[in-house]
N, C-alpha and C positions, 0 to 999 in steps of 0.2 A: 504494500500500500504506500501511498505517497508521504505519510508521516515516519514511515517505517526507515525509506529510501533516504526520508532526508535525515534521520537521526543515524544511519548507517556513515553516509557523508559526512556530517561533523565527527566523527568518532574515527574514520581513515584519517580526516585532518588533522585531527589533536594529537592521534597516535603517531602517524608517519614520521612527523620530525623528530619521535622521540626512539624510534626504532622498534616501535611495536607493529607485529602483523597484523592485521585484521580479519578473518575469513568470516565471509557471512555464513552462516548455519541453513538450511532450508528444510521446512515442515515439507511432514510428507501432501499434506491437506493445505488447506487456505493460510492457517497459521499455528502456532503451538500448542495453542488452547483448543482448539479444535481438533490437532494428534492428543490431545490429553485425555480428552474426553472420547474418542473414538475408540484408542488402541492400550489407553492404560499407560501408568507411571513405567512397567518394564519395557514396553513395547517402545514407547518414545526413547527412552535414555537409550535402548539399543540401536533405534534407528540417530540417536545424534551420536553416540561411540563413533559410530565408523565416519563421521565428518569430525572428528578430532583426531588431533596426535594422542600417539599413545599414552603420552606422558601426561598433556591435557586431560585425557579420561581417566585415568588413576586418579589424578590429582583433584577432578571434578564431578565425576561423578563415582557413588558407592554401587560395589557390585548388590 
């Protein structure tokens, strides 16, 4: 969504200079809240697993 887009944008910008990456994450559905309620708390965390690094998903999410 266009709030979504532009809050992604300021957040490349503030990071960039500072040498942080940014990857945007993408729901399987329309948006989070919506894989939330569709596929349940395991189902999401495994489908955002495989868009992080490994290190990020240890670190962020609990098995």
């Amino acid at each position: 969504n266009p709030a979504g887009a532009t809050a992604l944008s300021t957040l490349i910008e503030r990071c960039d200079p500072l040498g942080i990456a940014v990857i945007p994450l993408e729901p399987r559905l329309d948006d989070f809240n919506s894989d939330l309620t569709a596929y349940g708390h395991g189902r999401l965390a495994a489908a955002i697993r495989v868009q992080l690094s490994a290190a990020d998903a240890v670190r962020f999410l609990k098995e």
